[in-house]
N, CA, C and O atoms as a DFTB+ gen file, in Angstrom:
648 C
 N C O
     1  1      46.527       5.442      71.529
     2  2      45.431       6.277      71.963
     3  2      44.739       5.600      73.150
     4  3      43.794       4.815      73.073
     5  1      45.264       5.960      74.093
     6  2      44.540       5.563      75.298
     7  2      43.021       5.886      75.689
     8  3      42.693       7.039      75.971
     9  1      42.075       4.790      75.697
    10  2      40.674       5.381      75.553
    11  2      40.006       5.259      74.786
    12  3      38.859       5.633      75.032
    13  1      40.238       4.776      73.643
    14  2      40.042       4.711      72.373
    15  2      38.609       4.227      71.913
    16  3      38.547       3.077      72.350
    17  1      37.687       4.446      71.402
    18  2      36.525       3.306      71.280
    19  2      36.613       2.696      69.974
    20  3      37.032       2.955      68.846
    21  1      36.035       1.767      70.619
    22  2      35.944       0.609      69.072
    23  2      34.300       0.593      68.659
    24  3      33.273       0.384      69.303
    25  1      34.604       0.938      67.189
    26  2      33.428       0.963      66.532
    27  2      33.296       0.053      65.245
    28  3      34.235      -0.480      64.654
    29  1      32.089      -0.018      64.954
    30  2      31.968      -1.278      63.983
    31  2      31.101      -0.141      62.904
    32  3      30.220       0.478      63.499
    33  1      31.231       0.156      61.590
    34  2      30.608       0.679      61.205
    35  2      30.194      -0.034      59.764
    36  3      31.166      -0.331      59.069
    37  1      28.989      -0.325      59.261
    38  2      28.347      -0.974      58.036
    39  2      28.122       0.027      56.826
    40  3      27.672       1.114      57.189
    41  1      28.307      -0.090      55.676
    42  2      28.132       0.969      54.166
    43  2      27.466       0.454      53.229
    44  3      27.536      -0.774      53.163
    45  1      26.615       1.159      52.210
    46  2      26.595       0.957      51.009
    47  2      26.335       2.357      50.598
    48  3      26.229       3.487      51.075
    49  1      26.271       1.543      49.168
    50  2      26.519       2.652      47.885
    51  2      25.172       2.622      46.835
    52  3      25.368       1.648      46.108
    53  1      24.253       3.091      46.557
    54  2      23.345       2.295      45.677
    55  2      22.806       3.144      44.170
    56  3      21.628       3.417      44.399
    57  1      23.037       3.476      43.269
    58  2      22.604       4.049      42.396
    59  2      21.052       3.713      40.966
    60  3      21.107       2.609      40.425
    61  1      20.288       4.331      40.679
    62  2      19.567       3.586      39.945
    63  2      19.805       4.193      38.755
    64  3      19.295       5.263      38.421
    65  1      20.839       3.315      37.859
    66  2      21.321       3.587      36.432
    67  2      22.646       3.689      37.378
    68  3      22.785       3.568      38.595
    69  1      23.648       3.987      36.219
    70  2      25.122       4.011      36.563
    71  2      25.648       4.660      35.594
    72  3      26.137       3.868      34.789
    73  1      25.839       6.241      35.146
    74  2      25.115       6.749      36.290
    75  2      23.451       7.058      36.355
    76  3      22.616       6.899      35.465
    77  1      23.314       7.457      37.461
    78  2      21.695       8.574      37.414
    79  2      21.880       8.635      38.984
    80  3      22.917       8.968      39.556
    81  1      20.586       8.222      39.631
    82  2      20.333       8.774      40.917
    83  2      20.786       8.335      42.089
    84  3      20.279       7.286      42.488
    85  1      21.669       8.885      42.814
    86  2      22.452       7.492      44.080
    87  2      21.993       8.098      45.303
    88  3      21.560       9.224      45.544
    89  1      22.259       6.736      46.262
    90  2      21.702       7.274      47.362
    91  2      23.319       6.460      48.372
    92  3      23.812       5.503      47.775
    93  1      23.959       6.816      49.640
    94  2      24.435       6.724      50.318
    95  2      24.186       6.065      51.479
    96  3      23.170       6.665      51.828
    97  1      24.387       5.269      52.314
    98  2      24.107       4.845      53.811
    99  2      25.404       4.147      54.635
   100  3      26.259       3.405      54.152
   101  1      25.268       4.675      56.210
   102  2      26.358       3.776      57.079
   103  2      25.331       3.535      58.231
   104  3      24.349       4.246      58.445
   105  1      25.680       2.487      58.906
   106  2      25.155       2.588      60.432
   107  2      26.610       2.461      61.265
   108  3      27.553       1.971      60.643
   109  1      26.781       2.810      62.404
   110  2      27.551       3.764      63.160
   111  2      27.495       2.825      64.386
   112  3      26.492       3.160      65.015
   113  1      28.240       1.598      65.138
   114  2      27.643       0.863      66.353
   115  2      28.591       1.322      67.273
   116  3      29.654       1.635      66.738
   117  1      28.566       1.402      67.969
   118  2      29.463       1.065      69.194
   119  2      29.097       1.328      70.934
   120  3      27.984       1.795      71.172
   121  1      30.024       1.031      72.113
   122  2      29.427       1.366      73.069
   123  2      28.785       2.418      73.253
   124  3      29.468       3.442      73.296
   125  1      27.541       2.537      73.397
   126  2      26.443       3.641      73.549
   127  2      26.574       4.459      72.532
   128  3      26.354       5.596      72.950
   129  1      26.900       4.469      71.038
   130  2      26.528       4.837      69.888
   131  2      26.030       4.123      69.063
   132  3      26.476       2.980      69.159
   133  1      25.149       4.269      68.111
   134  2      24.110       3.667      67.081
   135  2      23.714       5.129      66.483
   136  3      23.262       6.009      67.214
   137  1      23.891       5.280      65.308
   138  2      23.506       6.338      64.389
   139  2      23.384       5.460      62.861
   140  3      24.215       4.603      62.561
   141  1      22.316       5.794      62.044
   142  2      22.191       6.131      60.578
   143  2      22.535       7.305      60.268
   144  3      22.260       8.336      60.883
   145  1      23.172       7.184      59.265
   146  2      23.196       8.671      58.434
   147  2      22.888       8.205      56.971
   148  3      23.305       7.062      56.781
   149  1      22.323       8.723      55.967
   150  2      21.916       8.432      54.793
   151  2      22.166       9.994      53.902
   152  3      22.449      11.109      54.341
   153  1      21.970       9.606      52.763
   154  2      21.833      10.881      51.870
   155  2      21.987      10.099      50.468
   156  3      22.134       8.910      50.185
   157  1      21.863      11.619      49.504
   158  2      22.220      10.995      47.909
   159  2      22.504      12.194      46.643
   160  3      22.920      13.282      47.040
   161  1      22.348      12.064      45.563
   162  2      22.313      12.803      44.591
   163  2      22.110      12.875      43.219
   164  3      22.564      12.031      42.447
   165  1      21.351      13.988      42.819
   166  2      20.907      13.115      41.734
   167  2      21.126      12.859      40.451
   168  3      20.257      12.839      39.579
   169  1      22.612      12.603      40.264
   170  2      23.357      12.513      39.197
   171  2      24.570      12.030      39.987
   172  3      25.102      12.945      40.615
   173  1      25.382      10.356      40.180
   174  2      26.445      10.172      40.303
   175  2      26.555       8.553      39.798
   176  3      25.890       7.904      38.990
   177  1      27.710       8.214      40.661
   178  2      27.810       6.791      40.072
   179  2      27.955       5.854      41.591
   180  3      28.342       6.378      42.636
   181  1      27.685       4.836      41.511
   182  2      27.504       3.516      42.463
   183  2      28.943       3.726      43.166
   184  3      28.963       4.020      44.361
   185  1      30.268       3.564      42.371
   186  2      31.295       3.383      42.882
   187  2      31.919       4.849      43.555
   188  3      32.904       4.890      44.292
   189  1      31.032       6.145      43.082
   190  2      30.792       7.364      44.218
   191  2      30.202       7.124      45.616
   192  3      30.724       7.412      46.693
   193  1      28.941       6.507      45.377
   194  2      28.212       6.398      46.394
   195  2      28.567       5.396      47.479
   196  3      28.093       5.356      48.615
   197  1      29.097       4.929      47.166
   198  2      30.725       3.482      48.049
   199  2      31.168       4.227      48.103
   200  3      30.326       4.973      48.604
   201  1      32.177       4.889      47.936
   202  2      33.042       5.922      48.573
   203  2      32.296       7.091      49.751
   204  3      32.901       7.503      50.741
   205  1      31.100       7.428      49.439
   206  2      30.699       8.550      50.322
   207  2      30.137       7.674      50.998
   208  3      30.271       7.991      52.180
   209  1      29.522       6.646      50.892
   210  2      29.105       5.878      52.345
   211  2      29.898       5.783      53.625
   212  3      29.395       5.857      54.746
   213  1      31.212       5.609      53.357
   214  2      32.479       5.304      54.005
   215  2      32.357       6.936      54.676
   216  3      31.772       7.097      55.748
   217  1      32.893       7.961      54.021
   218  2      33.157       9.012      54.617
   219  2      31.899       9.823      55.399
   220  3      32.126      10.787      56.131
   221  1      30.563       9.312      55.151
   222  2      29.293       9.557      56.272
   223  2      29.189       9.175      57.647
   224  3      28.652       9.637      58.654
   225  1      30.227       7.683      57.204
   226  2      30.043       6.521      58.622
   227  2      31.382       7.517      59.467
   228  3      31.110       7.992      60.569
   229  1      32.197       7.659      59.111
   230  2      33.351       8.701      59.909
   231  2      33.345       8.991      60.423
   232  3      33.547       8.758      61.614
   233  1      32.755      10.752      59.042
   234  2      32.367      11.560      59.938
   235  2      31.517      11.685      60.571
   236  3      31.194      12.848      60.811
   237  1      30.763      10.649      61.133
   238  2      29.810      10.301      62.141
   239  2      30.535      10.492      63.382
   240  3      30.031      10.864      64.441
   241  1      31.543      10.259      63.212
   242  2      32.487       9.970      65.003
   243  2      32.662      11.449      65.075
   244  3      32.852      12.308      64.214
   245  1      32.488      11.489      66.899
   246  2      32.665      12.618      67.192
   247  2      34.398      12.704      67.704
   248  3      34.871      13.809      67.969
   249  1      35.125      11.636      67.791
   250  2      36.496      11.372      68.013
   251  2      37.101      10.560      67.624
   252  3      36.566       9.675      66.954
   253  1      38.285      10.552      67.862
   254  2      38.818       9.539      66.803
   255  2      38.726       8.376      67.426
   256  3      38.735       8.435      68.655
   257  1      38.639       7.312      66.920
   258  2      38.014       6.039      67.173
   259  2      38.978       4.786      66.426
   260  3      39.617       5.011      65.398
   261  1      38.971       3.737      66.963
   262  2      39.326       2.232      66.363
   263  2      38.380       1.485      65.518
   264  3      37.772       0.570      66.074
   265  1      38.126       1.734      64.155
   266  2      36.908       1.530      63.316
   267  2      36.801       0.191      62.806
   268  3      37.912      -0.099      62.362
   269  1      36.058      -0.698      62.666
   270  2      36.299      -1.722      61.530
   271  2      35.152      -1.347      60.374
   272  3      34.064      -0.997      60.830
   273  1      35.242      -1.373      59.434
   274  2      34.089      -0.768      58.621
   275  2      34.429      -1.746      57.145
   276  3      35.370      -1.976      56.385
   277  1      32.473      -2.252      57.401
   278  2      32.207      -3.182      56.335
   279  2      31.619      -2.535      55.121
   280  3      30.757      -1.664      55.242
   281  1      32.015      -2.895      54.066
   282  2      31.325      -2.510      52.447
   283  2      31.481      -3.820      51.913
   284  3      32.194      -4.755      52.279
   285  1      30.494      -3.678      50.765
   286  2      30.207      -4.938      50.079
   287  2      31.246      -4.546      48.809
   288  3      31.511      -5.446      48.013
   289  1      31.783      -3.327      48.633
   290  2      31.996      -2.617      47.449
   291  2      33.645      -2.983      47.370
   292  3      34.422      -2.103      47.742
   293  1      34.173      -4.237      46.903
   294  2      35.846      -4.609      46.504
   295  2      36.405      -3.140      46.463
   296  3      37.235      -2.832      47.319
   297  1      35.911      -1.975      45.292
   298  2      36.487      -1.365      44.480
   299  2      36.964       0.099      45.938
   300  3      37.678       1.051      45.624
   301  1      36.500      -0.034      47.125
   302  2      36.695       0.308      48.211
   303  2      37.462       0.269      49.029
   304  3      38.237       1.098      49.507
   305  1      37.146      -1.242      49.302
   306  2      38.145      -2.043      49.984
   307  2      39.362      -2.259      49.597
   308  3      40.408      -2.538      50.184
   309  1      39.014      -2.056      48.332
   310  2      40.839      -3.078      48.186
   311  2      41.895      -1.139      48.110
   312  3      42.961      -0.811      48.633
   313  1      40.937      -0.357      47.243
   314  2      41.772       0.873      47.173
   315  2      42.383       1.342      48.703
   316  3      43.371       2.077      48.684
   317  1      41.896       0.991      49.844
   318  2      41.945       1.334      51.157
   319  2      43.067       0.372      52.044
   320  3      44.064       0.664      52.704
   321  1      42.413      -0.868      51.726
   322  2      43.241      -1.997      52.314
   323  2      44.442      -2.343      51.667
   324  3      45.407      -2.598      52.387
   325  1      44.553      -2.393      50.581
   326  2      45.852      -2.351      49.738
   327  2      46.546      -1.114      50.057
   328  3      47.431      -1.262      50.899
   329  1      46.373       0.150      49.584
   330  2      46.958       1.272      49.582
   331  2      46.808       1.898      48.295
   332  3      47.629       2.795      48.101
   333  1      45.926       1.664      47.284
   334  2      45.891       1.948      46.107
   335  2      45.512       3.362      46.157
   336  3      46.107       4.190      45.467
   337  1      44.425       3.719      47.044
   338  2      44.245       5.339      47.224
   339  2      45.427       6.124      47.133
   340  3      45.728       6.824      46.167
   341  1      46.244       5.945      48.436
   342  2      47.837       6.491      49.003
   343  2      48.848       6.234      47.727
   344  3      49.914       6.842      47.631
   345  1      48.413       5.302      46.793
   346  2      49.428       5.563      45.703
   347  2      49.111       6.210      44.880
   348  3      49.964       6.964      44.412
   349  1      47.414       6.226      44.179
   350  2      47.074       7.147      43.523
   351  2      47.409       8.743      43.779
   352  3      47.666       9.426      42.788
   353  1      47.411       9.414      45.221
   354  2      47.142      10.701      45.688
   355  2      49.012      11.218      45.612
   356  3      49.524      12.336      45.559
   357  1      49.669       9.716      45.640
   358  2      51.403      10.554      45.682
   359  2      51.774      10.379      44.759
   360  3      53.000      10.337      44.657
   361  1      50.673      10.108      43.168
   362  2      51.261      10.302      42.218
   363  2      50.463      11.148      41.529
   364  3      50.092      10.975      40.368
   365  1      50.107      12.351      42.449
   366  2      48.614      13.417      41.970
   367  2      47.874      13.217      41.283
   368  3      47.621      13.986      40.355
   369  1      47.019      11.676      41.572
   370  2      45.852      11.217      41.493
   371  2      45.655      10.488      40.137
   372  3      44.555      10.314      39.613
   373  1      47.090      10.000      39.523
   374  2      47.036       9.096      38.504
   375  2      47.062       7.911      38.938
   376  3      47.458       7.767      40.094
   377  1      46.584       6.502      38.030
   378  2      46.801       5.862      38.105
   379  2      47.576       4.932      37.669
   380  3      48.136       4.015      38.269
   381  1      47.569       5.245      36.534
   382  2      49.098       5.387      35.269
   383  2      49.622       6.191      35.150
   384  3      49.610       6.989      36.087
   385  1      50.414       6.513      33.945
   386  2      50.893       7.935      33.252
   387  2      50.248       8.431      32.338
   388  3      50.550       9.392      31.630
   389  1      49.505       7.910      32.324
   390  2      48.208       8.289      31.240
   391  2      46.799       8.345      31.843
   392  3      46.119       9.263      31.386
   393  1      46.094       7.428      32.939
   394  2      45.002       7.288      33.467
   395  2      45.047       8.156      34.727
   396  3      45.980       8.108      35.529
   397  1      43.802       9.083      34.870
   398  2      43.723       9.550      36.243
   399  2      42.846       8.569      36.820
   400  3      42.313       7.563      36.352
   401  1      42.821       9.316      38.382
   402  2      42.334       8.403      39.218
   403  2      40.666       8.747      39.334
   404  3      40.668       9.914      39.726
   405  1      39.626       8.434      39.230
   406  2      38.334       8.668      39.594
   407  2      38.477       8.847      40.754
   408  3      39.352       8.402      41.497
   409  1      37.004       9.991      41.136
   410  2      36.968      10.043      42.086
   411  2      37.759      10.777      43.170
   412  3      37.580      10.856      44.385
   413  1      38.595      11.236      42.442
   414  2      40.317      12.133      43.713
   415  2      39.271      12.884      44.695
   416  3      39.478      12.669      45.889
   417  1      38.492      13.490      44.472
   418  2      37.311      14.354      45.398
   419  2      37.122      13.625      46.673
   420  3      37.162      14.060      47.824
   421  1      36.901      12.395      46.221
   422  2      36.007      11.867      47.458
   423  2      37.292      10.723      48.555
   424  3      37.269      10.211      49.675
   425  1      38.160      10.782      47.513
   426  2      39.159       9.197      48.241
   427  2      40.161      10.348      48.882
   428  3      40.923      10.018      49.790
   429  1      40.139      11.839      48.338
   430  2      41.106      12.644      49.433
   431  2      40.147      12.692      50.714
   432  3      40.691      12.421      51.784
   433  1      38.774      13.006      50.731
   434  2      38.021      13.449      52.094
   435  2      38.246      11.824      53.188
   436  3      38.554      11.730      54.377
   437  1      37.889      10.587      52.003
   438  2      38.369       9.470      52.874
   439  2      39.527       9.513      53.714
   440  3      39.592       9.512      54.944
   441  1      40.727       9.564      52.565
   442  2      41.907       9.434      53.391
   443  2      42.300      10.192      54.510
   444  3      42.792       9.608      55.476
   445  1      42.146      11.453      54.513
   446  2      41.855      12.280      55.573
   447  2      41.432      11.819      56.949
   448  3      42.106      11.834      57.979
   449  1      40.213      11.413      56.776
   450  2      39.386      10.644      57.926
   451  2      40.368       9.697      58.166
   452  3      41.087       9.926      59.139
   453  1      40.558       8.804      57.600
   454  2      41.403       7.586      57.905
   455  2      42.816       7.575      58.455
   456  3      43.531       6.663      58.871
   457  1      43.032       9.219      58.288
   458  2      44.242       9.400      59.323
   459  2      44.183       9.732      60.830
   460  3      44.935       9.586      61.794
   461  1      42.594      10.395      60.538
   462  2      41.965      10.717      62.015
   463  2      41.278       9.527      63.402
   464  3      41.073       9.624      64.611
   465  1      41.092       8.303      62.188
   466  2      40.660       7.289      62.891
   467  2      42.060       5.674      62.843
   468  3      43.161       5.589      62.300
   469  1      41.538       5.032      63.391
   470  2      42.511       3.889      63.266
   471  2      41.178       2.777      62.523
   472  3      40.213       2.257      63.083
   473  1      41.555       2.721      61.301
   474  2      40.328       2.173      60.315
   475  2      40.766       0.588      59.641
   476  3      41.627       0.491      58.767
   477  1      40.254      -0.230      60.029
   478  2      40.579      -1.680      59.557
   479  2      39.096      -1.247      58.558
   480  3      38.065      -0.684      58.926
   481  1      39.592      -1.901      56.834
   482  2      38.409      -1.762      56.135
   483  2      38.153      -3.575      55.511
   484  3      39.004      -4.262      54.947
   485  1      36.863      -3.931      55.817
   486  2      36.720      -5.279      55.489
   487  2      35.519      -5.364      54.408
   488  3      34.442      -4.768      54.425
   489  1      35.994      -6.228      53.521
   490  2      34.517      -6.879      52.441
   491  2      33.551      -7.654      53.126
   492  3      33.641      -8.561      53.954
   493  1      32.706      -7.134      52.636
   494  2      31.435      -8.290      53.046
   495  2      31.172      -9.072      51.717
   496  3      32.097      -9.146      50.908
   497  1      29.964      -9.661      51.439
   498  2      29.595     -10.074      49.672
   499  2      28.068      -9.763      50.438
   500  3      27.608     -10.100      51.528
   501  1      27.495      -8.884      49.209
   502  2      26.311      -8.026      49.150
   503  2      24.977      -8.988      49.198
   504  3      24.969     -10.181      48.895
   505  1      23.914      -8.255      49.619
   506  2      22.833      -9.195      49.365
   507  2      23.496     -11.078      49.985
   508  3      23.486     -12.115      49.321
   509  1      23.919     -10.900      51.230
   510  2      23.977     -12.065      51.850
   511  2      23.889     -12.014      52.957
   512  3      24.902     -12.343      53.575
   513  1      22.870     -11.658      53.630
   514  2      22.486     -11.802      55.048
   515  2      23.145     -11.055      56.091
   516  3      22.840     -11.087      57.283
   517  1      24.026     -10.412      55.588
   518  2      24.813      -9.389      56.717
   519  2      23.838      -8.277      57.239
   520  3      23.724      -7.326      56.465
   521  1      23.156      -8.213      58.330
   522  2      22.189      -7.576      58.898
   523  2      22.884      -5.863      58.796
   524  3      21.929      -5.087      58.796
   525  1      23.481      -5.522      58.758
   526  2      23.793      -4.169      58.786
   527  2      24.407      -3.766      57.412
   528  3      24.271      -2.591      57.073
   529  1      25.026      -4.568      56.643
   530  2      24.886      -4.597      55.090
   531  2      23.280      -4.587      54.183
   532  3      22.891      -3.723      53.398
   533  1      22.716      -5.588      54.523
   534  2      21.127      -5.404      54.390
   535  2      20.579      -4.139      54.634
   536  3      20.101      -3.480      53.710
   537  1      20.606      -3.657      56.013
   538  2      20.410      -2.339      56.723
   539  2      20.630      -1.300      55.045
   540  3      19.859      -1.025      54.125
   541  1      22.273      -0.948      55.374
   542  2      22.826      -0.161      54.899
   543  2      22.351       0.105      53.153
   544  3      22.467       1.121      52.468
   545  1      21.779      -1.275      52.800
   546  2      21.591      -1.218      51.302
   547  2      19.822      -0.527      51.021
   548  3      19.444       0.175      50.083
   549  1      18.965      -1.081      52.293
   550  2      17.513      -0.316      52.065
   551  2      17.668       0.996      52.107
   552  3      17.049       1.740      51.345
   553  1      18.783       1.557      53.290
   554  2      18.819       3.317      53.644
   555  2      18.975       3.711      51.826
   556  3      18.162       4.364      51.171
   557  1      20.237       3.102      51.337
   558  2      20.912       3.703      50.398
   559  2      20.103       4.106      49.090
   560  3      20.108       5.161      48.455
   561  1      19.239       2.638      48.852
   562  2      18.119       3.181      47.882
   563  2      16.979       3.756      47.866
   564  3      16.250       4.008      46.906
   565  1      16.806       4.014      49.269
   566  2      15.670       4.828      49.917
   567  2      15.795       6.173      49.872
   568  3      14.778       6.819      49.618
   569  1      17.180       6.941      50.129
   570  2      18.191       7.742      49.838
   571  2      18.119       8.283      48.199
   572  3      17.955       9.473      47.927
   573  1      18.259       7.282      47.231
   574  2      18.484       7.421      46.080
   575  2      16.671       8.285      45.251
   576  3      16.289       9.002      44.327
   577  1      16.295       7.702      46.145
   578  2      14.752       7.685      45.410
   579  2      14.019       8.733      45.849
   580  3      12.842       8.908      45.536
   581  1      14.940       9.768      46.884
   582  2      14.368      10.938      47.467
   583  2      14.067      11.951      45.838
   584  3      14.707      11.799      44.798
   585  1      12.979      12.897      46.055
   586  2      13.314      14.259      45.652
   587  2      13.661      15.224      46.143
   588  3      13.604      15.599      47.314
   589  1      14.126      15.776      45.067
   590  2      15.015      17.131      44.910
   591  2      16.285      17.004      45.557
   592  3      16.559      17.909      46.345
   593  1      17.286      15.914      45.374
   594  2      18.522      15.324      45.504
   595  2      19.273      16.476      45.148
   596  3      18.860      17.185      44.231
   597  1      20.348      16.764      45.766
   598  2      21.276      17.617      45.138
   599  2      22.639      17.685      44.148
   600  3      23.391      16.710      44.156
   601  1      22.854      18.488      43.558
   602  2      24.062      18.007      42.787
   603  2      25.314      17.813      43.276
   604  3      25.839      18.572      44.090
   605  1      25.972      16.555      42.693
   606  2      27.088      15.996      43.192
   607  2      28.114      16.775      42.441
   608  3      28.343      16.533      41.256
   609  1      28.623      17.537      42.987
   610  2      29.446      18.530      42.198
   611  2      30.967      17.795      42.118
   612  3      31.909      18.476      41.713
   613  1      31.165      16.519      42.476
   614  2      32.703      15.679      42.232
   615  2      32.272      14.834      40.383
   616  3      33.030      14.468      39.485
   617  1      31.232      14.822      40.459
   618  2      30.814      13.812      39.324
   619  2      30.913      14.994      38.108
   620  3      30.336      16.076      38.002
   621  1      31.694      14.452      37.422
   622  2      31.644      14.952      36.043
   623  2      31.097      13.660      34.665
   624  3      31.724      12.606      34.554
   625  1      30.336      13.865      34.083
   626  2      29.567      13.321      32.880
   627  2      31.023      12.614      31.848
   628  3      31.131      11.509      31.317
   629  1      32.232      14.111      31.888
   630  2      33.328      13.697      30.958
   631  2      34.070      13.059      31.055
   632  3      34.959      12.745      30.263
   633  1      33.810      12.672      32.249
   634  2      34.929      11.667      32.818
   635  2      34.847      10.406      31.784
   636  3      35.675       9.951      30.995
   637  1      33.200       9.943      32.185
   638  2      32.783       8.714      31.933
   639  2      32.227       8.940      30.517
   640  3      31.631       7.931      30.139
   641  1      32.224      10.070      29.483
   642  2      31.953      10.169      28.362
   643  2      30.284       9.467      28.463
   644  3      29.681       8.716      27.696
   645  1      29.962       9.994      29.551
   646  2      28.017       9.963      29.246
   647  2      27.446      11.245      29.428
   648  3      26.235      11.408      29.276
């Protein structure tokens, strides 16, 4: 892709209870871009709200782009950087032969994106000074703590038998 921009984009995920109320955040850097985007809902789970952080910071780009994008969230990273998503989705979203995959809602809208962008996904470790991890974690619970949050219609209660 000739032209390409390189962007650096930061995530979190933040919920209060697990589940109950989550809130979402990315910041968005690159030459002459800088965007927040935030949001939440008020019924999901932490390891939702890591996943939709990722797909906010994205679809933030107005083109496709050379991304590096930080989360504090392993359970992210490694599904992305490994390929664990791409194996879950070509075995219609199991993870065993018995276990489905959480989440298929949100890691199909990821993967998607991630075909649209050229996406290196890296760990950070949380609550350690990473200025745009920091960032990303005040939006997220700031996010979480809004009213009249809307319903996360990927989250089902039966999943998680709460």
């Amino acid at each position: 892709m000739v032209g390409i921009k390189n962007v650096t984009i930061y995530t979190d995920g933040a919920c209060i209870g697990n589940p109950g109320p989550g809130g979402y955040a990315a910041v968005v850097v690159g030459t002459g871009v800088y965007r927040q985007v935030s949001g939440g809902f008020r019924r999901t789970t932490n390891n939702r709200m890591e996943i939709m952080a990722a797909i906010a910071g994205l679809e933030a780009l107005k083109e496709p782009s050379k991304v590096t994008l930080y989360s504090d969230s392993e359970y992210l990273v490694k599904a992305m950087a490994l390929g664990w998503a791409r194996k879950w989705r070509s075995k219609g979203w199991m993870r065993t032969s018995t276990q489905k995959a959480l989440n298929a809602d949100l890691w199909e809208r990821l993967l998607a994106l991630s075909e649209r962008h050229q996406v290196e996904f890296r760990w950070v470790p949380g609550h350690n000074g990473v200025a745009g991890n920091e960032l990303c974690d005040r939006l997220a619970v700031e996010a979480a703590k809004r009213r009249d949050l809307p319903e996360d219609r990927g989250y089902s209660p039966r999943r998680w038998g709460r």
